[in-house]
C-alpha positions in Angstrom: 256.4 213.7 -50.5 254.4 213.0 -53.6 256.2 211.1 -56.2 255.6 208.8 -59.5 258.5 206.7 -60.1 258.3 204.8 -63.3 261.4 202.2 -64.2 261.4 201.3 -68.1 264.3 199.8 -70.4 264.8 197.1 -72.3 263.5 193.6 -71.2 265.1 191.7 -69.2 267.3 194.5 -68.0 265.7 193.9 -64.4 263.4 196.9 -63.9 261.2 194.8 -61.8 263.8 193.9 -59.6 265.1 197.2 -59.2 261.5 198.4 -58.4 261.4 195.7 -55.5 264.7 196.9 -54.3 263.4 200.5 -54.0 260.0 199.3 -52.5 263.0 197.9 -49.7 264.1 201.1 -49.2 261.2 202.9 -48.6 259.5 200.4 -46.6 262.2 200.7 -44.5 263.3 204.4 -44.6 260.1 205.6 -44.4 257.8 203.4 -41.5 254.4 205.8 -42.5 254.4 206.1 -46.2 251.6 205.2 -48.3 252.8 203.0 -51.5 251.2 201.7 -54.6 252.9 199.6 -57.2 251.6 199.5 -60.6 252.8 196.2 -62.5 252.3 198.1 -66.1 253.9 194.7 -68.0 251.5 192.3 -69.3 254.7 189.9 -68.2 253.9 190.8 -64.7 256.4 189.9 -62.5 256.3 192.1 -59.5 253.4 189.5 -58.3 256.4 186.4 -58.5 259.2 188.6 -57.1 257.6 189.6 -53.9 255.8 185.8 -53.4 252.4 187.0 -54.3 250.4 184.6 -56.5 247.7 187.3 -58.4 245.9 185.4 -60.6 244.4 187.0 -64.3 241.1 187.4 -62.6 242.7 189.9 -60.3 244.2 192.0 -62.6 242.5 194.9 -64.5 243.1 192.9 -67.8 241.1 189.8 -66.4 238.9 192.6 -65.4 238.0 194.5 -68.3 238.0 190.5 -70.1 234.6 190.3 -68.2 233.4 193.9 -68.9 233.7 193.7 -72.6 231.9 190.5 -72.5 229.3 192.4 -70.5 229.1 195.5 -72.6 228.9 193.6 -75.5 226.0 191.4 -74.6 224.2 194.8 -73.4 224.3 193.1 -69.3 225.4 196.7 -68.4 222.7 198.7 -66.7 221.7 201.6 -68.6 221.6 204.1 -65.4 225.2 203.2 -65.0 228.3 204.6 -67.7 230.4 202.5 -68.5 233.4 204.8 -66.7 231.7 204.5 -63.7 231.5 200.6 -63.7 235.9 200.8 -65.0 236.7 202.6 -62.5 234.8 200.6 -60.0 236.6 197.0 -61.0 240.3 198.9 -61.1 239.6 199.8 -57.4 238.3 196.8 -56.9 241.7 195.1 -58.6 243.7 197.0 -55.7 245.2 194.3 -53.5 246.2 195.1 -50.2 249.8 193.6 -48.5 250.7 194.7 -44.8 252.5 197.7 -46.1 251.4 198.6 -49.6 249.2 198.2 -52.0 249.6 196.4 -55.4 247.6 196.9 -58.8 248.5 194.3 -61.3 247.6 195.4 -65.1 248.0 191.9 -66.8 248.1 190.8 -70.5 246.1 192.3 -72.9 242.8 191.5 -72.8 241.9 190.8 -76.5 241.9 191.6 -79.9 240.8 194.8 -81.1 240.9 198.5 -79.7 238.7 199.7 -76.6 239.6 203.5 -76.7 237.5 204.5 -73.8 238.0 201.8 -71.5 242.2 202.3 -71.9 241.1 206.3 -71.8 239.0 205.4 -68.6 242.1 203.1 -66.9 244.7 205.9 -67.2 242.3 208.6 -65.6 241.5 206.3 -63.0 245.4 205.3 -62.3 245.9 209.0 -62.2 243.3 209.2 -59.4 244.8 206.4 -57.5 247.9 207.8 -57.1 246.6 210.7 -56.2 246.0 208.5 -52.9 249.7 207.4 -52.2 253.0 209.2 -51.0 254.8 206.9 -53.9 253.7 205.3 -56.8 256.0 203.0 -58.4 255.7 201.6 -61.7 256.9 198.9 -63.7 256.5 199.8 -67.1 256.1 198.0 -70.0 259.2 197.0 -72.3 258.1 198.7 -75.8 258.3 202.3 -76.4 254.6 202.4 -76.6 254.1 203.1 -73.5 255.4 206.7 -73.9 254.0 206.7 -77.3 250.7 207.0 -75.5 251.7 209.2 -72.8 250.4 206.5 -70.3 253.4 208.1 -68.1 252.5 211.7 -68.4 252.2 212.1 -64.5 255.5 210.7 -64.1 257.8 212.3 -61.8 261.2 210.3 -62.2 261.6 207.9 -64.5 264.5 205.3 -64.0 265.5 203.7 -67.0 267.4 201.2 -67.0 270.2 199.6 -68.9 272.2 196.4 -69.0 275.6 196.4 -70.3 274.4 195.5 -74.0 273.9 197.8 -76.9 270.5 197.2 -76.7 270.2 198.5 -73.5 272.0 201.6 -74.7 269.5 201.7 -77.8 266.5 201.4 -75.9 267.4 204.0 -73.1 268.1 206.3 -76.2 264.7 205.1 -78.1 263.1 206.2 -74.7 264.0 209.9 -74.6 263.8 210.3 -78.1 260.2 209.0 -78.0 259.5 211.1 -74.9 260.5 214.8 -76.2 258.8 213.4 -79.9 255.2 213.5 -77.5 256.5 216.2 -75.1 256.4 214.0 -72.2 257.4 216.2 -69.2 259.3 214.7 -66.1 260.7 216.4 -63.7 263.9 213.9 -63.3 265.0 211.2 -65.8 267.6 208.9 -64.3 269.7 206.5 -65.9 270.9 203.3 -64.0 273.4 200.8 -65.1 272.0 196.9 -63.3 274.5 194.5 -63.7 277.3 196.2 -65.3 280.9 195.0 -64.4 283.4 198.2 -63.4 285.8 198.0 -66.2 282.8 199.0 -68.9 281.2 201.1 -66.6 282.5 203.9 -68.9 280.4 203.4 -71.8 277.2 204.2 -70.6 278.6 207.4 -68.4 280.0 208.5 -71.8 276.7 208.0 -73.2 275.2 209.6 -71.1 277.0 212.4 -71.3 276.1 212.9 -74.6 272.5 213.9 -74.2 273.5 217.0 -72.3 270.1 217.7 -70.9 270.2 218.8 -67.5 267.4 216.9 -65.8 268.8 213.3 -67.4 271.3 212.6 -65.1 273.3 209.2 -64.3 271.9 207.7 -61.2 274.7 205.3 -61.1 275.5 201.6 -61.0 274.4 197.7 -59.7 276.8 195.2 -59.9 275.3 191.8 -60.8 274.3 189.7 -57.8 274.3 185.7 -57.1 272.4 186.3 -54.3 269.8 187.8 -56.4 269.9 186.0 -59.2 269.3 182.7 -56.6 266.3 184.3 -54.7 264.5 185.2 -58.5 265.0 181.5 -60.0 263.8 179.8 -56.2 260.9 181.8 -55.6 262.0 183.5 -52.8 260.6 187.3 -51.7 263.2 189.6 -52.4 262.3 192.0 -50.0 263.6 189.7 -47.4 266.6 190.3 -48.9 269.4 190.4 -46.8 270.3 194.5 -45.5 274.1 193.2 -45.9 273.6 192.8 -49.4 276.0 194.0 -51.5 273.5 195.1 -54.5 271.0 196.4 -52.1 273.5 198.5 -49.8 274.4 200.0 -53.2 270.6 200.5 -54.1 269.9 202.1 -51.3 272.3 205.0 -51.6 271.5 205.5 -55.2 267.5 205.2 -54.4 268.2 207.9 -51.7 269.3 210.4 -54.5 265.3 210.2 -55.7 263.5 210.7 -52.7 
């Protein structure tokens, strides 16, 4: 099994916490599987949700901090290309948990525009996943993320809505922004998160509107307190409980993807 499986949508939807969920899931499902999780959001909360502190330093933006200040003061040795010495400090940003491994993007890491080095970073991620069964990323709230076709390896992309129009607007914005760069995936999957069962309608009639065949409605999360208590406490949510309401329900509509 090779797959990319990006989640995107509005912020504050819960992408990250649906990306945990279906980290669960395959960490138990599948006891052999090679995993990598990409935090893409400079908000970067998969580190927080799964009780790892990764500081800035760790992440390729703390990275790359250091390496502009290099290139620019010439410290660089000259038998050495810059794309070499990137893609050395992404692997280097890899951290390793028991069962898979993490790479943290962070915030930006400056003003101005480094074309090569965010060339550089998306060859390299393309390579590293290369290395895994199942990459799973959490992408970045704005649209220009596909904009850039920093997804264009993507196999299924989740996005995700919340029962506001906003949601609605964004998972729209998404796949218009996605055919305007001819962004190719082979599954595009829409999940309601949090979304009580008498509106539920909305967004399957929404939905059915875009009548492309490989958009399809994964289907839908209720809200959870028990969730929603684990996130503002700090606890890991994969030790969620398997008697979970919201992550019984994950699990059969992750199972549809892989």
């Amino acid at each position: 099994m090779k797959k990319i499986i990006s989640f995107s949508g509005k912020g504050g939807v819960g992408k990250s916490t649906l990306l945990v969920l279906m980290l669960k899931f395959l960490l138990e499902k599948f006891k052999d599987l090679n995993i990598l999780v990409i935090d893409a959001d400079p908000d970067a909360n998969i580190g927080d949700i799964i009780g790892k502190e990764i500081h800035f330093k760790e992440t390729i933006g703390g990275k790359m901090t250091v390496l502009k200040d290099q290139i620019q003061k010439r410290q660089i040795p000259l038998n050495v290309s810059k794309a070499q010495i990137i893609e050395s400090e992404v692997f280097d940003a890899l951290i390793e948990m028991d069962n898979f491994d993490i790479l943290e993007m962070g915030r930006s890491e400056g003003e101005g525009c480094y074309c090569s080095v965010n060339n550089t970073l998306k060859r390299v991620i393309d390579i590293l996943s290369k290395n895994y069964d199942v990459t799973l990323i959490d992408a970045p709230a704005g649209l220009e993320y596909f904009a850039r076709k920093t997804g264009r390896n993507v196999t299924d992309l989740v996005i995700v809505s919340d029962p506001s129009k906003m949601g609605i607007h964004t998972m729209n914005r998404i796949l218009e922004v996605s055919k305007e760069v001819d962004l190719k995936f082979e599954n595009i999957w829409i999940l309601g998160n949090r979304f009580p069962e008498n509106i539920r309608d909305i967004l399957e009639k929404e939905v059915a509107k875009i009548k492309q065949e490989y958009v399809k409605l994964l289907g839908f999360i209720a809200n959870s307190d028990e969730i929603s208590k684990m996130n503002i406490v700090g606890e890991n949510l994969l030790n969620l409980p398997n008697e979970s309401e919201a992550y019984i329900t994950s699990k059969e509509l992750f199972a549809k993807i892989v």
